[in-house]
C-alpha positions in Angstrom: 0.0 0.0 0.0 1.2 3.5 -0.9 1.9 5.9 1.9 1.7 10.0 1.9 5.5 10.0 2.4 5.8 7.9 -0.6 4.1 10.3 -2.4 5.6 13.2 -1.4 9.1 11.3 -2.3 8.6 10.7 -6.2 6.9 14.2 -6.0 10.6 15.6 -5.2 12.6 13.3 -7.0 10.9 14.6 -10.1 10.5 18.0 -9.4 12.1 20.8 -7.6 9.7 21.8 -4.5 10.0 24.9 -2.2 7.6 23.3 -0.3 5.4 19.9 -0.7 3.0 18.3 1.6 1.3 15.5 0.9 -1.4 13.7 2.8 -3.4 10.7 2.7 -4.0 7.2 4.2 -5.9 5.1 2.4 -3.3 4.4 0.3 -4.9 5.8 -2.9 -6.4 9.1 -2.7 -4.0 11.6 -1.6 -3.7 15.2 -1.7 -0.8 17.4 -2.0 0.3 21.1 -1.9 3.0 21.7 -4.5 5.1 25.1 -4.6 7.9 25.3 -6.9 9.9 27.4 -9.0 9.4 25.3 -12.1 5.9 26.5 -12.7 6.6 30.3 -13.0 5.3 31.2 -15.9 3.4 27.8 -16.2 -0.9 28.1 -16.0 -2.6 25.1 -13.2 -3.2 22.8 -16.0 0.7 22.9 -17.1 1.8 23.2 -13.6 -0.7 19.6 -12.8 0.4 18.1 -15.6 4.2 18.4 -14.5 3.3 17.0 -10.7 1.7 14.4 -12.9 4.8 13.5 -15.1 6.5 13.3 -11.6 4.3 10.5 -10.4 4.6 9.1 -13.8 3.2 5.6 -13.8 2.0 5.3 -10.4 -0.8 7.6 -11.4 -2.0 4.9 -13.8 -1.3 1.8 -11.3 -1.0 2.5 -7.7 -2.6 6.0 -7.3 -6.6 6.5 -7.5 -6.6 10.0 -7.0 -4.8 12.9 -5.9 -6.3 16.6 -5.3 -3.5 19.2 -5.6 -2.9 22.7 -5.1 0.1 24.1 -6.9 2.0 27.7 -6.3 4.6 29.6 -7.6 7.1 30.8 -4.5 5.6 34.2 -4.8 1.6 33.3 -4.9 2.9 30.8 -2.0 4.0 34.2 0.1 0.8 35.6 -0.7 -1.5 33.3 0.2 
């Protein structure tokens, strides 16, 4: 069964995170606040779709769903 920490672990390896929390514990629905530098510039579909290419496919197999809310470091600070 996949835990939060796992999560939050291919999450970083695959993208560079100023922040990232992930939470979870049913072992397939998860959710995850993502800030990051990479998605300056980037609209929330674009900036999804890169937490997705993170998770690759453990979004296909092992993950059912996962609610996220991504931010650039500055909309992070203004939040």
């Amino acid at each position: 069964m996949l835990r939060a920490e796992d999560v939050k672990i291919y999450i970083a390896q695959g993208l560079s995170c100023d922040y990232l929390e992930v939470n979870g514990d049913d072992g397939q629905h998860f959710e995850a606040i993502v800030v990051s530098k990479d998605f300056i510039g980037k609209n929330i579909v674009q900036q999804h779709q890169m937490v997705y290419k993170a998770l690759g496919e453990r979004m296909k197999d092992e993950i059912h769903a996962l609610s996220m809310k991504t931010y650039t470091p500055d909309s992070w600070s203004k939040k």
